[in-house]
PDB file with one MODEL, atoms N, CA, C and O in Angstrom:
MODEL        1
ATOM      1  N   UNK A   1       0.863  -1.166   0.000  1.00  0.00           N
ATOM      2  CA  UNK A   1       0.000   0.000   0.000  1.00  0.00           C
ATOM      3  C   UNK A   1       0.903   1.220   0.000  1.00  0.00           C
ATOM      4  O   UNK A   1       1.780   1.294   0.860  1.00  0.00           O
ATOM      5  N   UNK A   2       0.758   2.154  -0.874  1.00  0.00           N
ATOM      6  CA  UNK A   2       1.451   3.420  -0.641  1.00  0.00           C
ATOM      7  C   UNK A   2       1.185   4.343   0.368  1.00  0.00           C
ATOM      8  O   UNK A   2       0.013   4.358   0.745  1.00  0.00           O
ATOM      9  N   UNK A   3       1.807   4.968   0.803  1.00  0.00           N
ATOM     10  CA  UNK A   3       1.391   6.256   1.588  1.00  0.00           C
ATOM     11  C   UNK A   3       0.079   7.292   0.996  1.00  0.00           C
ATOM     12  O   UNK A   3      -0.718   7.963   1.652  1.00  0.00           O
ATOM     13  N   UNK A   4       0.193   7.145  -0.322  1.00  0.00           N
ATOM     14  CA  UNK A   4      -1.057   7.967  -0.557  1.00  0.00           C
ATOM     15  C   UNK A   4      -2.043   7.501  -0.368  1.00  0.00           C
ATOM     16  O   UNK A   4      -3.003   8.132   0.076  1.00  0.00           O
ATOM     17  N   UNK A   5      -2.058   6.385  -0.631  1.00  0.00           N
ATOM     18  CA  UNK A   5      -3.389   5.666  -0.142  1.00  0.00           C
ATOM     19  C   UNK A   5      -3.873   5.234   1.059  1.00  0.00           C
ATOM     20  O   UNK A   5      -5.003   5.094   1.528  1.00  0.00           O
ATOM     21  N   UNK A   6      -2.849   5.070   1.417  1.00  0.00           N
ATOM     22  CA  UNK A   6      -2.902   5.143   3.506  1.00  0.00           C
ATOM     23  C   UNK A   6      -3.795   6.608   3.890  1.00  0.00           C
ATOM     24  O   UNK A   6      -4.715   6.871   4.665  1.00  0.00           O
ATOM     25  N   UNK A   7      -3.125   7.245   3.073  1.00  0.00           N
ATOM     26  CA  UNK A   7      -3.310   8.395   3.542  1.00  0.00           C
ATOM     27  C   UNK A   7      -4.839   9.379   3.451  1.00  0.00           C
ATOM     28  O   UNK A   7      -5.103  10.322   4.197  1.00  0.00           O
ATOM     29  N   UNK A   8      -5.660   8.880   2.392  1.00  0.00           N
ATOM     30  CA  UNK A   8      -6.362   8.534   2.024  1.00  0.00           C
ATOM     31  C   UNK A   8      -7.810   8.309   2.217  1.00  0.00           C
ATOM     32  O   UNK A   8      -8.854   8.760   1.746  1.00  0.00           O
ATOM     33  N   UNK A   9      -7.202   6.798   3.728  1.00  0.00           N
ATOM     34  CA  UNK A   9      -7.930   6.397   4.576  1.00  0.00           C
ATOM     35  C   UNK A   9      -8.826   4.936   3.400  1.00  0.00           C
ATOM     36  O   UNK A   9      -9.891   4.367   3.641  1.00  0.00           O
ATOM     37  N   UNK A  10      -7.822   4.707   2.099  1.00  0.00           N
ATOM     38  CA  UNK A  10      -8.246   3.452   1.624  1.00  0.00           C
ATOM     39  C   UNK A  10      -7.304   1.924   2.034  1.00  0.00           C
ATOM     40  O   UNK A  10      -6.076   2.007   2.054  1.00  0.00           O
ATOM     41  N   UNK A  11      -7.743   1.062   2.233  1.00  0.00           N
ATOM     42  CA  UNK A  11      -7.632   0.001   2.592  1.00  0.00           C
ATOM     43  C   UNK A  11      -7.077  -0.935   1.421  1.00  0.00           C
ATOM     44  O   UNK A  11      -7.432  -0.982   0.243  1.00  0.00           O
ATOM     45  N   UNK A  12      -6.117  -1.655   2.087  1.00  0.00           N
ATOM     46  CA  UNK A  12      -5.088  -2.835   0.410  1.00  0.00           C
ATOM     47  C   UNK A  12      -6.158  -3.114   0.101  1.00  0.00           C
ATOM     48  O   UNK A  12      -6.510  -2.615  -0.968  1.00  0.00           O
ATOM     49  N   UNK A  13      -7.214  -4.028   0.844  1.00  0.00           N
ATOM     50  CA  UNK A  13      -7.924  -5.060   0.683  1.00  0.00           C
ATOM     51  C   UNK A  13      -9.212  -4.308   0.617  1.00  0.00           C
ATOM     52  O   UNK A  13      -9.450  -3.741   1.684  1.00  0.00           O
ATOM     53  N   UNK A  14     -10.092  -4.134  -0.284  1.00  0.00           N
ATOM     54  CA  UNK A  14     -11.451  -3.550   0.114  1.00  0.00           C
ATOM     55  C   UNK A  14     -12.373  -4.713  -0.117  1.00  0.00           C
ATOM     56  O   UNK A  14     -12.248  -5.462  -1.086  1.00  0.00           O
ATOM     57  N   UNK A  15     -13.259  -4.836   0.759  1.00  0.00           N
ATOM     58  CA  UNK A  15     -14.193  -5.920   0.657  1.00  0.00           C
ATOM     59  C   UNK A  15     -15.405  -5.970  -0.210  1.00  0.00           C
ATOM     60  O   UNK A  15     -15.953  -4.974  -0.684  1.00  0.00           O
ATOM     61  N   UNK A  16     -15.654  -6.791  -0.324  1.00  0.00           N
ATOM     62  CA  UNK A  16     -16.340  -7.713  -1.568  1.00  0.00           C
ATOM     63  C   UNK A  16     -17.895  -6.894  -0.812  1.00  0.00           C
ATOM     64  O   UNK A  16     -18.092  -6.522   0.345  1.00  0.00           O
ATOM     65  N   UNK A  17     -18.681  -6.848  -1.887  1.00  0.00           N
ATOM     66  CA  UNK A  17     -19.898  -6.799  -1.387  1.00  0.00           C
ATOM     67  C   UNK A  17     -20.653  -7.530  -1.007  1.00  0.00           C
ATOM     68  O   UNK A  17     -20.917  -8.438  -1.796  1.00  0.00           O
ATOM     69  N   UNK A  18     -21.230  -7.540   0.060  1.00  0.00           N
ATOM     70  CA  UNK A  18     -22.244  -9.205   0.267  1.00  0.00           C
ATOM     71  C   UNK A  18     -23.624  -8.159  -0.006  1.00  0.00           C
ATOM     72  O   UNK A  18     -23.780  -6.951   0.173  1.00  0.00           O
ATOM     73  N   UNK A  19     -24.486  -9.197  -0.503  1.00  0.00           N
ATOM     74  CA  UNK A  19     -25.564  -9.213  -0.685  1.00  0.00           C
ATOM     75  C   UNK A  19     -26.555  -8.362   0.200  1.00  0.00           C
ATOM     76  O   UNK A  19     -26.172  -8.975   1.197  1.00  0.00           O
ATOM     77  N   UNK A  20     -27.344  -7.628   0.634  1.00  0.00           N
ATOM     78  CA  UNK A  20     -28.585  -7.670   0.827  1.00  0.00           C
ATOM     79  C   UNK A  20     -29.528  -8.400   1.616  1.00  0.00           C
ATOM     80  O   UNK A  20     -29.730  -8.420   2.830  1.00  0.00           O
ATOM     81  N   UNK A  21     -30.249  -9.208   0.310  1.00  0.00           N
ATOM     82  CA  UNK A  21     -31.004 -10.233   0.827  1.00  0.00           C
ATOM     83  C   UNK A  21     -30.263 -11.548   0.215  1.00  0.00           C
ATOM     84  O   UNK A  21     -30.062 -11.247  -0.962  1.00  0.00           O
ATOM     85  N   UNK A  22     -29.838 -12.660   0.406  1.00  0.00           N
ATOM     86  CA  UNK A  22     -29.899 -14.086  -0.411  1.00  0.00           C
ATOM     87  C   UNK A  22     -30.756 -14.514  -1.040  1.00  0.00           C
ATOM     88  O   UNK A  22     -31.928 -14.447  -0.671  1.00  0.00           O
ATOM     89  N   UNK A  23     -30.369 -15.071  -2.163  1.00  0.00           N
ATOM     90  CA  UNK A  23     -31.273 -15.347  -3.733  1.00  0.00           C
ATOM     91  C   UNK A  23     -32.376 -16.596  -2.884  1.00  0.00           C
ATOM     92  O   UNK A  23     -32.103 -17.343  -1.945  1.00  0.00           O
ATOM     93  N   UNK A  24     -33.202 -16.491  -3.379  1.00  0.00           N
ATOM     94  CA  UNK A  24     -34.364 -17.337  -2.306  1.00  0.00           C
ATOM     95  C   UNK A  24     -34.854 -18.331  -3.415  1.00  0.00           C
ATOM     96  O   UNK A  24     -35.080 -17.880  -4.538  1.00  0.00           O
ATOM     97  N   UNK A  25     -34.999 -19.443  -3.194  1.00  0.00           N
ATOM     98  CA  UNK A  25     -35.147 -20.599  -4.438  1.00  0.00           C
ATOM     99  C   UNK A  25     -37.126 -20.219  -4.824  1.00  0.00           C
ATOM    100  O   UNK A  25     -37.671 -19.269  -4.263  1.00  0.00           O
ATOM    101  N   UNK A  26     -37.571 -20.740  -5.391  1.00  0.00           N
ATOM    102  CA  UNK A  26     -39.191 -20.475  -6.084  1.00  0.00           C
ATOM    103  C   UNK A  26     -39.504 -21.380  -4.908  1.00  0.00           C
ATOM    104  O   UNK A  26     -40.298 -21.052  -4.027  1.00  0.00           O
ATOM    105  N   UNK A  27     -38.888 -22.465  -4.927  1.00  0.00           N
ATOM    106  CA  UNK A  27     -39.525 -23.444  -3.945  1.00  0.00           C
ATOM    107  C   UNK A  27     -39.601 -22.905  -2.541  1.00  0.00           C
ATOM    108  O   UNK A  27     -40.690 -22.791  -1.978  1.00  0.00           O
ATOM    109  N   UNK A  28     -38.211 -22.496  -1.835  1.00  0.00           N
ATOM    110  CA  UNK A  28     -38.650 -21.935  -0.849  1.00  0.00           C
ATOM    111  C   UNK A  28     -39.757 -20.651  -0.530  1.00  0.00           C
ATOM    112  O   UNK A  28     -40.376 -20.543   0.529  1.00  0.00           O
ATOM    113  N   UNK A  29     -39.834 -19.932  -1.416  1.00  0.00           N
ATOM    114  CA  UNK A  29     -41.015 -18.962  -1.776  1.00  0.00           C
ATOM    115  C   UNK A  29     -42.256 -19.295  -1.542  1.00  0.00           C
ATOM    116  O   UNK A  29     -43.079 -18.662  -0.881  1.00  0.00           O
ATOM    117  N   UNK A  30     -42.438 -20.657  -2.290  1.00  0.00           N
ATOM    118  CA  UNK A  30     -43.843 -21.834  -2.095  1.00  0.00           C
ATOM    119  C   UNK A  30     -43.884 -21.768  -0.815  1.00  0.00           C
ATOM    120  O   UNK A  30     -44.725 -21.136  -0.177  1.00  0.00           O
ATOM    121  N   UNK A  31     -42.921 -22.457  -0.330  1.00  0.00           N
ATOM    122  CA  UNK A  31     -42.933 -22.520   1.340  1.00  0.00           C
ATOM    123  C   UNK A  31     -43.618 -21.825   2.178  1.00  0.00           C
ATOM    124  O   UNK A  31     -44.536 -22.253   2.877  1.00  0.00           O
ATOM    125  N   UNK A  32     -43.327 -21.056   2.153  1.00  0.00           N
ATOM    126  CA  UNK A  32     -43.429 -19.553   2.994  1.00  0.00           C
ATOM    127  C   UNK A  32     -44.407 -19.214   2.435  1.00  0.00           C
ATOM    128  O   UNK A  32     -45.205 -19.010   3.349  1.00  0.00           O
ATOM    129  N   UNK A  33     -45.087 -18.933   1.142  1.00  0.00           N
ATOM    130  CA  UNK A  33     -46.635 -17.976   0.804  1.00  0.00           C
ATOM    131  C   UNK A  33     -47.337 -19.145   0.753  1.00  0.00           C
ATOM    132  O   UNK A  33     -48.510 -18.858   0.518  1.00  0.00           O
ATOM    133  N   UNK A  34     -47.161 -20.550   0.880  1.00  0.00           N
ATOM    134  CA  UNK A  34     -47.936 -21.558   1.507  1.00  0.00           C
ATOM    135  C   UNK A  34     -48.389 -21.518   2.783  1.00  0.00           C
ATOM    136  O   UNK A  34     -49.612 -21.426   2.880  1.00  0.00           O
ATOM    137  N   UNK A  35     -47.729 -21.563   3.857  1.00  0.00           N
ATOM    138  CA  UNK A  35     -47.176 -22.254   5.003  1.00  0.00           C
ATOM    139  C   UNK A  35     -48.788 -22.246   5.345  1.00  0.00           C
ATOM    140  O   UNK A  35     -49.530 -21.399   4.847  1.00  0.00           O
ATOM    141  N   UNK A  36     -49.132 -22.994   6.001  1.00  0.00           N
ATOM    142  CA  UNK A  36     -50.487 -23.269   6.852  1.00  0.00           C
ATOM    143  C   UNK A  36     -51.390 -23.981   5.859  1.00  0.00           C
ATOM    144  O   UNK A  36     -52.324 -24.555   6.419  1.00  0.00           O
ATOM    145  N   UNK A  37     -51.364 -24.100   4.514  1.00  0.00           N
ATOM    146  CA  UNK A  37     -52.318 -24.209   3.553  1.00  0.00           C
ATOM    147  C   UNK A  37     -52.349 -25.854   3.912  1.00  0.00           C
ATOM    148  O   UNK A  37     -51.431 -26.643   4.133  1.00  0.00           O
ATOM    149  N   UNK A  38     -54.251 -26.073   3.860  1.00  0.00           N
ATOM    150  CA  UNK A  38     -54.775 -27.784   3.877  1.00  0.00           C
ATOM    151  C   UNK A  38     -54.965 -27.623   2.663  1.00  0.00           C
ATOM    152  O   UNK A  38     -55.511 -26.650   2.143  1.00  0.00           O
ATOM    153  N   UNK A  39     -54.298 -29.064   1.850  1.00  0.00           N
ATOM    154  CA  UNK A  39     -54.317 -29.362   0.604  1.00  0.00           C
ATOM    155  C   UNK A  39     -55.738 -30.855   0.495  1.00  0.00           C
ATOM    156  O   UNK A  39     -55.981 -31.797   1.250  1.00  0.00           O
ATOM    157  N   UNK A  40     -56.214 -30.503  -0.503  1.00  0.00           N
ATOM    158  CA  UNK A  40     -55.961 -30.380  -2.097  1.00  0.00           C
ATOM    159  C   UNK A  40     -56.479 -29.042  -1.928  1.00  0.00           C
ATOM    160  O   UNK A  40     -57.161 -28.753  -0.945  1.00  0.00           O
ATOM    161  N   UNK A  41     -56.184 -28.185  -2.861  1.00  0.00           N
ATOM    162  CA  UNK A  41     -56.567 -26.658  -2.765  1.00  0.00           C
ATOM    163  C   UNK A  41     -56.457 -26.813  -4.691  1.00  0.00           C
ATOM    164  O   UNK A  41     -55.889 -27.607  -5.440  1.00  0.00           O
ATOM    165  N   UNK A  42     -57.542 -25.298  -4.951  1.00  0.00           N
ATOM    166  CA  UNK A  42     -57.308 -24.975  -6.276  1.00  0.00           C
ATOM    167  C   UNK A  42     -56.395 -23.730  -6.490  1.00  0.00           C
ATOM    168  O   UNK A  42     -55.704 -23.147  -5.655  1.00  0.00           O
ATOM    169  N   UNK A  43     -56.515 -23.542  -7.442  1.00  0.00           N
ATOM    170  CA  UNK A  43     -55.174 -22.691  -8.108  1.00  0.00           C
ATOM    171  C   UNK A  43     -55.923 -21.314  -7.121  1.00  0.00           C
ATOM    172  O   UNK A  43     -55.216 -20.657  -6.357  1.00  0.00           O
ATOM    173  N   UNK A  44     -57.433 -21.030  -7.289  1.00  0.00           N
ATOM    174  CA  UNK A  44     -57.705 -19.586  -7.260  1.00  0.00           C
ATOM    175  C   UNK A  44     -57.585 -20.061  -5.475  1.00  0.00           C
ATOM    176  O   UNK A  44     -57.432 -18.921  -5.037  1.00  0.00           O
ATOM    177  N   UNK A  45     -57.558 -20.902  -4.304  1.00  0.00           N
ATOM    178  CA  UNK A  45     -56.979 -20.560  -3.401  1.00  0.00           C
ATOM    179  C   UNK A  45     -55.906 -20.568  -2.726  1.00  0.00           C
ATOM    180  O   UNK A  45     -55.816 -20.284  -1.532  1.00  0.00           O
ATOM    181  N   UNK A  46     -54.843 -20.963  -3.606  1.00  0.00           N
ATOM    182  CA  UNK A  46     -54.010 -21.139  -3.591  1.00  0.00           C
ATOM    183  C   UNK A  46     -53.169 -19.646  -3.150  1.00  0.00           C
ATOM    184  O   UNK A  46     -52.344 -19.286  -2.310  1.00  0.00           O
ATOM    185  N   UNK A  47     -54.080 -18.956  -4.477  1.00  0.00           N
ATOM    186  CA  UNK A  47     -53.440 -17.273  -4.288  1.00  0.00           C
ATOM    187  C   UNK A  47     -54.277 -16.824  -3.435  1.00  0.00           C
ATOM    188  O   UNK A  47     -53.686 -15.835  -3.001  1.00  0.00           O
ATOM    189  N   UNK A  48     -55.604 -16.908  -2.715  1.00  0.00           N
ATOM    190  CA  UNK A  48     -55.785 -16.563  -1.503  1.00  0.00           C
ATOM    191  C   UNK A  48     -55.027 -16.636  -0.444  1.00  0.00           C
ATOM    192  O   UNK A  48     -54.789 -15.603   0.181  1.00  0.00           O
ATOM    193  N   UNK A  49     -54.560 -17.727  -0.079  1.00  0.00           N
ATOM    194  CA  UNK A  49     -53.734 -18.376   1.142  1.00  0.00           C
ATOM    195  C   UNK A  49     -52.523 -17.268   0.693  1.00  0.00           C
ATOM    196  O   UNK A  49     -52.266 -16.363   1.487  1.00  0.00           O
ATOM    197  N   UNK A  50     -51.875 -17.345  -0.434  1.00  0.00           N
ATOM    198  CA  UNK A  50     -50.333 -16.561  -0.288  1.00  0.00           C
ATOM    199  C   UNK A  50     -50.713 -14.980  -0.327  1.00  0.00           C
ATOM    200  O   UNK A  50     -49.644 -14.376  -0.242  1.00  0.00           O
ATOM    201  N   UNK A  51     -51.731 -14.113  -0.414  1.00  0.00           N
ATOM    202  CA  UNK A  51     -51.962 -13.115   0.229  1.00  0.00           C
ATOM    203  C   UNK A  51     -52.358 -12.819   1.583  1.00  0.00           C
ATOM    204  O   UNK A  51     -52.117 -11.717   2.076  1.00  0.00           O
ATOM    205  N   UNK A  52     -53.101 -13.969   2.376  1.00  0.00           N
ATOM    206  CA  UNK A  52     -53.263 -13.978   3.551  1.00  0.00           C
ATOM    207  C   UNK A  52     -51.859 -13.799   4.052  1.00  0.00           C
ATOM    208  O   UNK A  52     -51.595 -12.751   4.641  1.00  0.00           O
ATOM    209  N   UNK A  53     -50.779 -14.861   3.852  1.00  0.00           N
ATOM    210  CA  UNK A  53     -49.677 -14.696   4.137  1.00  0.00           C
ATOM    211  C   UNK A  53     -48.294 -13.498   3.768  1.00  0.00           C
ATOM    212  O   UNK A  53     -47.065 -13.564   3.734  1.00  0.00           O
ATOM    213  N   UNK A  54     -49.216 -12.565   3.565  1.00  0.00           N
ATOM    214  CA  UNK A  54     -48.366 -11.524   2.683  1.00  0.00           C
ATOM    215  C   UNK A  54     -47.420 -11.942   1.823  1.00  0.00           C
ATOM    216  O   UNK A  54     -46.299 -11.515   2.101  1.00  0.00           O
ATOM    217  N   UNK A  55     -47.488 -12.619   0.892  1.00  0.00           N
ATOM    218  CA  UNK A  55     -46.147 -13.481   0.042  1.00  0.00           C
ATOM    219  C   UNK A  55     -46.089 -12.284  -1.000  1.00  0.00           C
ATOM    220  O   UNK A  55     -47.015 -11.649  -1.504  1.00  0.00           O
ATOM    221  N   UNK A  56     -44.636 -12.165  -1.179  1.00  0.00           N
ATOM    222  CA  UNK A  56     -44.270 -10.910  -2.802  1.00  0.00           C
ATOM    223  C   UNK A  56     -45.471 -11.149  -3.640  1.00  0.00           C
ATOM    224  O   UNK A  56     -46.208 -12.134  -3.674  1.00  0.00           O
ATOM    225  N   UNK A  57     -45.505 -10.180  -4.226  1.00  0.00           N
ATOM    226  CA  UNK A  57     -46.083 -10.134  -5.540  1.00  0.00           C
ATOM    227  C   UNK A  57     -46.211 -10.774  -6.704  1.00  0.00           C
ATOM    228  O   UNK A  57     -47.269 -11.066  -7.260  1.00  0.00           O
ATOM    229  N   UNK A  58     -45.120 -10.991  -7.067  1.00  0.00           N
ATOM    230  CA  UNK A  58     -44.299 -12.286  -7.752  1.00  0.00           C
ATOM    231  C   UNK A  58     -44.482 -13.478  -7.899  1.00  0.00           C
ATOM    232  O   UNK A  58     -44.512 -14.111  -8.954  1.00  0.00           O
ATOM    233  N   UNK A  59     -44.664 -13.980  -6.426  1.00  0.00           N
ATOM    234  CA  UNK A  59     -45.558 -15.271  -5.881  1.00  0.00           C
ATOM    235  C   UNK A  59     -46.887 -14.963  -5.999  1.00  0.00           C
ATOM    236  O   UNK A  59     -47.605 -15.892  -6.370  1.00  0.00           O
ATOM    237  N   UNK A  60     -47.282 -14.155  -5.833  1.00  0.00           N
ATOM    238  CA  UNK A  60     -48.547 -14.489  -6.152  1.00  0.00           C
ATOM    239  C   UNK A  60     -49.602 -14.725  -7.439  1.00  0.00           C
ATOM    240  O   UNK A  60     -50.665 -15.337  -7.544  1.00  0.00           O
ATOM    241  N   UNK A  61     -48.586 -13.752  -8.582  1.00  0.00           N
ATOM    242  CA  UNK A  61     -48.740 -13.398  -9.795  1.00  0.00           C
ATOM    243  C   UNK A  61     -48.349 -14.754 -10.299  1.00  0.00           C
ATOM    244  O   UNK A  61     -48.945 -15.151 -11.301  1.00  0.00           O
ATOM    245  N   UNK A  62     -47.463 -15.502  -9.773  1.00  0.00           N
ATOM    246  CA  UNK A  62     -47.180 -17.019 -10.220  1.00  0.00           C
ATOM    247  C   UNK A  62     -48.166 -17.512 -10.219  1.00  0.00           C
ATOM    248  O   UNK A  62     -48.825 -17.717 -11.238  1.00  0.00           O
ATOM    249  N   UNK A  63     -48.604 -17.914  -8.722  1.00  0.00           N
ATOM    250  CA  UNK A  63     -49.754 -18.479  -8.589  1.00  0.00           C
ATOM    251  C   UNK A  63     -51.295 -18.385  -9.338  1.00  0.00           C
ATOM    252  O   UNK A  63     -52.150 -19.227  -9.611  1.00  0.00           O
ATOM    253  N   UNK A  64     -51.195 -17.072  -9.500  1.00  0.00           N
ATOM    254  CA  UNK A  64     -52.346 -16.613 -10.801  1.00  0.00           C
ATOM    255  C   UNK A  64     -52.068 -17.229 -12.303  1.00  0.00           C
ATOM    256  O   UNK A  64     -52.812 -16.803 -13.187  1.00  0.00           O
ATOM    257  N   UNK A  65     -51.321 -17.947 -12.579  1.00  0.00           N
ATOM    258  CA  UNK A  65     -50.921 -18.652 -13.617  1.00  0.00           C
ATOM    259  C   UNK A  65     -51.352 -20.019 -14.048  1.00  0.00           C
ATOM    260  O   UNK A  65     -51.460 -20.493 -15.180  1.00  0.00           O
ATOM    261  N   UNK A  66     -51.684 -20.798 -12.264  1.00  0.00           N
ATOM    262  CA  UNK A  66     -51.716 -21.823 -12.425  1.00  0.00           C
ATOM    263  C   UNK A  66     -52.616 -22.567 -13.470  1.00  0.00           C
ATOM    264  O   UNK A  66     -53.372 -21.798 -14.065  1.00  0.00           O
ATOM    265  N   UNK A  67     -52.685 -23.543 -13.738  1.00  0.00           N
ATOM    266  CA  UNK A  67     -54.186 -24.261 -14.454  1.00  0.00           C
ATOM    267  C   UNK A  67     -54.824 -24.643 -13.922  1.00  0.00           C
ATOM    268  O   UNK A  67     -54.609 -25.070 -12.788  1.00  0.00           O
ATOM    269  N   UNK A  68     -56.127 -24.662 -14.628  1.00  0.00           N
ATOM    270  CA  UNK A  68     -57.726 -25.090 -13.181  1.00  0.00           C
ATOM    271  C   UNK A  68     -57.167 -26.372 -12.964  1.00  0.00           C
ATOM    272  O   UNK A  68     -56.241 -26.883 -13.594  1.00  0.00           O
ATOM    273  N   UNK A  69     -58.038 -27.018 -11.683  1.00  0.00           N
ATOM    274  CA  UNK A  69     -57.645 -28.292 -10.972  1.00  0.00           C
ATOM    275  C   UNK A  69     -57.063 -28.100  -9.719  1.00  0.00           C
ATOM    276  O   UNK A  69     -56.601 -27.067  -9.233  1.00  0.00           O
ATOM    277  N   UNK A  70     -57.147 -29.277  -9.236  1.00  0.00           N
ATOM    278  CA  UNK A  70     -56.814 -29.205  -7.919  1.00  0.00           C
ATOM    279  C   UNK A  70     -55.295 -29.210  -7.186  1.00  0.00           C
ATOM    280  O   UNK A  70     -54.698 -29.796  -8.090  1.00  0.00           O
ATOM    281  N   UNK A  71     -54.432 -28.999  -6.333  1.00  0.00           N
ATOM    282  CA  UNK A  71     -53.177 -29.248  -6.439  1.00  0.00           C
ATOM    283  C   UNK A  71     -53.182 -29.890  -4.973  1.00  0.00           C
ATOM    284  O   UNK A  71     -53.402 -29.206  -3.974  1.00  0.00           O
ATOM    285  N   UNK A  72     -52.936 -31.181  -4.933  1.00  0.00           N
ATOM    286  CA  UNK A  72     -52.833 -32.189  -3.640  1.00  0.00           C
ATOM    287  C   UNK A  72     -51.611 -31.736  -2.705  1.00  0.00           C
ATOM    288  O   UNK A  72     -51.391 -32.392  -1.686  1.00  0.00           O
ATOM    289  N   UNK A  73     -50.631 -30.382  -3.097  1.00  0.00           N
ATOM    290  CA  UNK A  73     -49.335 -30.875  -2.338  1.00  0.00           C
ATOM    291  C   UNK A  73     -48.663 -29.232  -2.652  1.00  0.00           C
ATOM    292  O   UNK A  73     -48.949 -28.706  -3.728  1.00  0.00           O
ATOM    293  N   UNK A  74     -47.791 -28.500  -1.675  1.00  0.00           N
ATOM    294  CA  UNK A  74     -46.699 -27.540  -2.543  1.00  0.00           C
ATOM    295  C   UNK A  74     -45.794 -28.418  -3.942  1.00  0.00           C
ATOM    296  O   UNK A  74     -45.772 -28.111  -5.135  1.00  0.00           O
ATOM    297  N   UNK A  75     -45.220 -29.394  -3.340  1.00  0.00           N
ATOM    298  CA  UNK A  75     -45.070 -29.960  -4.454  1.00  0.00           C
ATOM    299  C   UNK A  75     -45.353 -29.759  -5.681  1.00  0.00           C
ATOM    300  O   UNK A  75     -44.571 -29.252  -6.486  1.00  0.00           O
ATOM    301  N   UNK A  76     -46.757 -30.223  -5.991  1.00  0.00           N
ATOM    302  CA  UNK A  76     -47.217 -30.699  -6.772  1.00  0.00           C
ATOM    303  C   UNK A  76     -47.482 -28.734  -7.757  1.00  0.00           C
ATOM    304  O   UNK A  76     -47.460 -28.460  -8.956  1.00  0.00           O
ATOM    305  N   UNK A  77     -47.621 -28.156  -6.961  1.00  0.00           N
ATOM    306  CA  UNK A  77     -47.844 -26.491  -7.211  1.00  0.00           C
ATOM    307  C   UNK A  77     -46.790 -26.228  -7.648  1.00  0.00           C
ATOM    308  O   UNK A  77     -46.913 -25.914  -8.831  1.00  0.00           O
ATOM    309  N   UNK A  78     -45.549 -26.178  -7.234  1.00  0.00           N
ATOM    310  CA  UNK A  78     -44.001 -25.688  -7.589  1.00  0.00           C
ATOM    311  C   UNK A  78     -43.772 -26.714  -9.283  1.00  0.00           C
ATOM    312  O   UNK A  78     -43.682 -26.123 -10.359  1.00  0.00           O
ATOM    313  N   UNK A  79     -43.736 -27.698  -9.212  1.00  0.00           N
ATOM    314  CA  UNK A  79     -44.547 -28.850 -10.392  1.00  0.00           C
ATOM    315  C   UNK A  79     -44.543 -27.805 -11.737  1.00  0.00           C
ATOM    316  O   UNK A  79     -43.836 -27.270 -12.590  1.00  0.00           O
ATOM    317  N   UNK A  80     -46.049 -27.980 -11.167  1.00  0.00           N
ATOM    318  CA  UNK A  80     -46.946 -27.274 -12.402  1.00  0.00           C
ATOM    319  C   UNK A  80     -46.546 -25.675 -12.765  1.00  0.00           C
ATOM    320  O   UNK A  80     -47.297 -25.065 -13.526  1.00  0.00           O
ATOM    321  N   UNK A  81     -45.408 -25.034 -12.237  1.00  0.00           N
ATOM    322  CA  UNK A  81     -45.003 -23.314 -12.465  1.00  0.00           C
ATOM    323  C   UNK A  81     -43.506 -24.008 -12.855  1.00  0.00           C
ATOM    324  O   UNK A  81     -42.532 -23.261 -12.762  1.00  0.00           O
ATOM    325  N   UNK A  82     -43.282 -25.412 -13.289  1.00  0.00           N
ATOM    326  CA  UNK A  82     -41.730 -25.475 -14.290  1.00  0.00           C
ATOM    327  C   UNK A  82     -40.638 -25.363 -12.781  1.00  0.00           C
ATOM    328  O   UNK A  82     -39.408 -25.326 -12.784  1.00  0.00           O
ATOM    329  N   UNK A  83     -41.337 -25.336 -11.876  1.00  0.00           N
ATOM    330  CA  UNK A  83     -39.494 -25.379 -10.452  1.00  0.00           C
ATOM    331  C   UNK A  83     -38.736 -26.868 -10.714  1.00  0.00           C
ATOM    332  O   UNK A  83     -39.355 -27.867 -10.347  1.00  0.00           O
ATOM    333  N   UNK A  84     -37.608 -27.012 -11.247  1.00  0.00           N
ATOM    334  CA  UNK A  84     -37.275 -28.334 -11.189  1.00  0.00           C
ATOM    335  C   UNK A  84     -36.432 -28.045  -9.755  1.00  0.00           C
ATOM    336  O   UNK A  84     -35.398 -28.689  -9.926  1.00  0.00           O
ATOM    337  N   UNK A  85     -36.358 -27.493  -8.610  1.00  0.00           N
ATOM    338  CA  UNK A  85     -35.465 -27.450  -7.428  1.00  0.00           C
ATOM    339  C   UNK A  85     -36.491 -28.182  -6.817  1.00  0.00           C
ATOM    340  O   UNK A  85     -36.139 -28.256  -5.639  1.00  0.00           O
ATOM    341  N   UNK A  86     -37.620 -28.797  -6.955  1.00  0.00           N
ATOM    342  CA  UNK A  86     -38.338 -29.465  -5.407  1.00  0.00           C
ATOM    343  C   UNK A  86     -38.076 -31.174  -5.604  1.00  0.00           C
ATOM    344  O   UNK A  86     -38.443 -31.959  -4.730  1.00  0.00           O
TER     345      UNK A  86
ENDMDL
END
């Protein structure tokens, strides 16, 4: 390190930025704007339950996607929106 840069008040090493928030998987998302939900449920309460639960927007706008029918499971919900992480 030079003196000018000492001087300065900059550091050899400046650190890396960490993140914020951590990248959150779709599945865990399910999780969480699920949590409490008795299954088999349909698509349109599906997005009831994840506004009860205040879930992003995002999630919920997913969930507005789904196809009619019933969904037995998060599973089976994360499934049918293309998540291959469950």
């Amino acid at each position: 390190m030079t003196r000018e840069r000492l001087g300065l008040g900059l550091r050899e090493v400046e650190p890396s930025p960490v993140p914020l928030t951590p990248a959150v998987s779709l599945a865990h998302s399910l999780q969480q704007a699920l949590r409490g939900a008795v299954y088999p449920l349909t698509a349109e309460q599906l997005v009831w339950v994840a506004r009860e639960n205040e879930a992003p927007s995002h999630v919920v706008s997913l969930l507005g996607t789904l196809p009619r029918g019933r969904f037995p499971s998060v599973d089976t919900v994360a499934l049918a929106l293309g998540d291959a992480s469950t």
